[in-house]
C-alpha positions as a printed Julia matrix, in Angstrom:
229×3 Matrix{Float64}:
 -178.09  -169.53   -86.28
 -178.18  -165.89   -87.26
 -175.77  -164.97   -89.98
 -173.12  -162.22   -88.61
 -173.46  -158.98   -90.67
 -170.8   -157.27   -88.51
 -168.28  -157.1    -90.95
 -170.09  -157.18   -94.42
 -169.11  -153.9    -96.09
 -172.58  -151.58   -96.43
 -173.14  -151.53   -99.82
 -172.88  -155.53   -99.88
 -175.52  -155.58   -96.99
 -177.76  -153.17   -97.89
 -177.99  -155.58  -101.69
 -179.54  -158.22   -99.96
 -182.48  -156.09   -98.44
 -185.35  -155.91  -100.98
 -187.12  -152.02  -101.49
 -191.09  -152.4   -101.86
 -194.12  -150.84  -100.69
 -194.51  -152.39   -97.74
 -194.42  -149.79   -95.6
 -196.41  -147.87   -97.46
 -198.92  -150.34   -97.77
 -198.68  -150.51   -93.86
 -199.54  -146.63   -93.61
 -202.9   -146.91   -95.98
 -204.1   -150.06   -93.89
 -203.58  -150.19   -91.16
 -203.19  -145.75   -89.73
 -205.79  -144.88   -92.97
 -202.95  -142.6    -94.23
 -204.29  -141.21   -97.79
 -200.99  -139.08   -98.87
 -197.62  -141.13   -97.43
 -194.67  -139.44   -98.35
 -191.25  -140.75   -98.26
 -188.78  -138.45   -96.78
 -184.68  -138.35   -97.25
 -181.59  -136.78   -97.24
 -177.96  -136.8    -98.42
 -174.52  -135.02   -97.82
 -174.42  -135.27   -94.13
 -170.99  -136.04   -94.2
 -169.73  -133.79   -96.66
 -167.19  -130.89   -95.93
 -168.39  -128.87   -98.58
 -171.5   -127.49   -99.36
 -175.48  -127.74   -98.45
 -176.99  -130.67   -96.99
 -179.8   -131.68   -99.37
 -183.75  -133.26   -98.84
 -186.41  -134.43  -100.69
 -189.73  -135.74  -100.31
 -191.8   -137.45  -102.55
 -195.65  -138.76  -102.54
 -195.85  -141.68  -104.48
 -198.97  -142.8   -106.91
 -200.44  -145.72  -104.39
 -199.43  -147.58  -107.97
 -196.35  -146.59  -109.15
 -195.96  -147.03  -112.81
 -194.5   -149.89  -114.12
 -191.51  -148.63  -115.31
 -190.51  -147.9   -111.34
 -191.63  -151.41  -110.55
 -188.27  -152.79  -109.05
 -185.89  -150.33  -110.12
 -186.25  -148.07  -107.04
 -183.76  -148.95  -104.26
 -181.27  -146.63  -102.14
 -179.43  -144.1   -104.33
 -176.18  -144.85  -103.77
 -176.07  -148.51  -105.02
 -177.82  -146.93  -108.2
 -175.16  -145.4   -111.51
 -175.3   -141.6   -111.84
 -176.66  -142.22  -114.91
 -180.02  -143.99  -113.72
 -180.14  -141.9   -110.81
 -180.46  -139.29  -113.16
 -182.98  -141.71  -115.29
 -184.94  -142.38  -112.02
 -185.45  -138.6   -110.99
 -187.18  -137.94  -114.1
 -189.48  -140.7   -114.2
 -190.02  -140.16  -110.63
 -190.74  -136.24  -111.25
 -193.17  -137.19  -113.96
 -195.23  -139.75  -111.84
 -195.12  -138.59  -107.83
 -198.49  -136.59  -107.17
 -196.23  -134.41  -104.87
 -192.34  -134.24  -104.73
 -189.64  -131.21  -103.3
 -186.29  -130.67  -102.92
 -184.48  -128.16  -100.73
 -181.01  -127.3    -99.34
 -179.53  -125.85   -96.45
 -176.28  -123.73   -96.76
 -172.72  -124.93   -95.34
 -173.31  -121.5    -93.38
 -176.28  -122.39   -91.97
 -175.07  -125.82   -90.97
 -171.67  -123.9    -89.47
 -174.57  -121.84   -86.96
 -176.92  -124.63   -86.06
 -175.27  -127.95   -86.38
 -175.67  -130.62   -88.99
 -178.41  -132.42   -87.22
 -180.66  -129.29   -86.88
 -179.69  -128.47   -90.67
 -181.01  -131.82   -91.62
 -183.88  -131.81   -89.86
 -184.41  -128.54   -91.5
 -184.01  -129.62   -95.01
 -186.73  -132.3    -94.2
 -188.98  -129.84   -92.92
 -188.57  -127.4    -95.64
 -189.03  -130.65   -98.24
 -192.33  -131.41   -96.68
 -193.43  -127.42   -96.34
 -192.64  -127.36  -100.15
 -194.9   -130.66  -101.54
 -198.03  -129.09  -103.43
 -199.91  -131.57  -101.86
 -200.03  -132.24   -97.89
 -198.94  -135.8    -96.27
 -200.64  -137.06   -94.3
 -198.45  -139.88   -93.03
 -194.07  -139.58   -93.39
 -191.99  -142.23   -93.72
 -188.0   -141.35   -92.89
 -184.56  -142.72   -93.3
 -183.92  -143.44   -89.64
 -185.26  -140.67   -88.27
 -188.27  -138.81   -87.07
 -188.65  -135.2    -87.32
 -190.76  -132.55   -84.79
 -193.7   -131.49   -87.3
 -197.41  -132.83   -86.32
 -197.89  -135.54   -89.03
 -197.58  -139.13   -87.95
 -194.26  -140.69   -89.19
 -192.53  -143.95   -88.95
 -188.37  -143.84   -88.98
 -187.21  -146.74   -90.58
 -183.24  -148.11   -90.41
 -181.65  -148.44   -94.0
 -185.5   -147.09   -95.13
 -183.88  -145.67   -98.53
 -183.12  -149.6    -99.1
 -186.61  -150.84   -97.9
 -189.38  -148.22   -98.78
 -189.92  -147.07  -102.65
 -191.11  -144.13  -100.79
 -187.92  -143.03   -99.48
 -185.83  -144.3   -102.12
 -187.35  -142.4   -104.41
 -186.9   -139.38  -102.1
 -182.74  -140.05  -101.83
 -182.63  -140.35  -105.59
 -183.99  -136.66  -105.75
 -181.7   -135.5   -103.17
 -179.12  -137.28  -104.21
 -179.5   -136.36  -107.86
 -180.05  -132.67  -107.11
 -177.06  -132.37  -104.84
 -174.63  -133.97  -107.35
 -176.07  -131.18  -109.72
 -174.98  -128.65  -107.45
 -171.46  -130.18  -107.36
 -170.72  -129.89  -110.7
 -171.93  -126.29  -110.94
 -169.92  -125.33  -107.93
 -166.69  -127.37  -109.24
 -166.97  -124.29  -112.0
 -167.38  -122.31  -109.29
 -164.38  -123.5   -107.08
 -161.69  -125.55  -109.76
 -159.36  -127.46  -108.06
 -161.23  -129.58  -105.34
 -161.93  -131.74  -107.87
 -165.9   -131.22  -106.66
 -167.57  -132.99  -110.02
 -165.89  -136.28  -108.45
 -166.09  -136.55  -105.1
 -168.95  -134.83  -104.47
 -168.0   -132.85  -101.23
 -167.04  -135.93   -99.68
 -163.68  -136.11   -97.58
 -161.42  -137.94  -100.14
 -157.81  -138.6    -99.94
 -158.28  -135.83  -103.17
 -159.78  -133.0   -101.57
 -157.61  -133.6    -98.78
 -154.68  -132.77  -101.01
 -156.64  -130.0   -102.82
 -157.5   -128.49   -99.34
 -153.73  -128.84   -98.15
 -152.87  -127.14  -101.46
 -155.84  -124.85  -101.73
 -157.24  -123.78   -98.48
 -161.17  -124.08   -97.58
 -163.29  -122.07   -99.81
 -166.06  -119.92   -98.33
 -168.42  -123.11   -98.67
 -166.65  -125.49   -96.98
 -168.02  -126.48   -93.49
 -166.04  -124.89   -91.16
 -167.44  -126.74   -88.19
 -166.15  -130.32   -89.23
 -162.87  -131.2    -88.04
 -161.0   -131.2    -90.7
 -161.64  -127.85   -92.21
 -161.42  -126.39   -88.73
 -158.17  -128.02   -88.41
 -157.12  -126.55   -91.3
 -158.53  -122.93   -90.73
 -156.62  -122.94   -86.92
 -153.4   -123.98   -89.53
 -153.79  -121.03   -91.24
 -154.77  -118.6    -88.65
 -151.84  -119.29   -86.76
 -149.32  -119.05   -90.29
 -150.77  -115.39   -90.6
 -149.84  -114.76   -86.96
 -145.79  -115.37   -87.36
């Protein structure tokens, strides 16, 4: 009998899948891929800020300090995340990050600003895939890809690509919670929290907040119509 993962919170499920280089492995044997690059992003969700990407070419080898340490970056401590980017910097024969403004994802939707970011990522590698792997999606550039469900869990390719987004985007919070004091942006990151709720009911959205997402549109219509009595 199958075992019934319906109501196993994420993070518990996604513990019990193992990260390796199968897939990669896949790509060099059997489609004769020579440069495989794992591609990822992270703060779809968010109501503040860019949406972030990275991609990330891999030594066929990795060194064995990676060996079993890279898995999806959000069951990973800020702290080794931050440990991991490094190392992963130092070995990857390629690797880029990019971002794409709260504006631009206001104008062209969050999915196009995604698939953006991804682009841009793979644009900005000093070296040229020749074969993408991608967290459960595929993307409409001319270099074969596989999309792979819960890939940042599965693929050392792609895990290593959502630690570098992920790392670089929690950078960019703490910069901008300088920037914007009071959303409490170090913390959560962006993310909707029963926090920056409050700090937005206190507050107001700042110029960077997604104005497209429900809630901050919600709020902004609030607003518009307090200036109007």
């Amino acid at each position: 009998m199958e075992s019934d993962t319906t109501h196993v919170p994420k993070p518990t499920f996604l513990r019990t899948l193992t990260c390796s280089s199968e897939y990669e492995e896949a790509a060099y044997t059997e489609y004769g891929a020579q440069r495989v690059a794992g591609i990822d992003e992270c703060a779809r969700g968010n109501l503040f800020g860019p949406t972030c990407a990275a991609a990330v070419i891999l030594p066929r080898v990795p060194p064995e300090s990676l060996q079993g340490k890279l898995r999806d970056s959000k069951l990973i401590s800020a702290d080794e995340r931050a440990r991991l980017a490094e190392e992963i910097k130092a070995c990857a024969v390629a690797w880029s990050v990019t971002e794409i403004s709260s504006e631009v994802i206001d104008r062209i939707n969050i999915a196009k600003a995604v698939e953006m970011a991804m682009y841009e990522a793979i644009h900005g590698l000093s070296v040229t895939p020749d074969f993408l792997l991608i967290d459960a999606v595929t993307i409409d550039i001319p270099i074969r890809q596989m999309a792979i469900e819960h890939g940042d869990a599965l693929s050392v390719s792609i895990a290593a690509a959502s630690i570098l987004a992920k790392t670089h985007h929690s950078e960019l919070m703490v910069a901008f919670d300088t920037e914007y004091p009071g959303y409490g942006l170090a913390k959560h990151k962006g993310y909707g929290t029963r926090e920056h709720m409050a700090a937005l009911e206190l507050l107001g959205p700042t110029p960077l907040h997604r104005r497209s997402y429900a809630p901050i549109k919600a709020l902004c219509r609030v607003q518009n119509n307090a200036q109007m009595v």
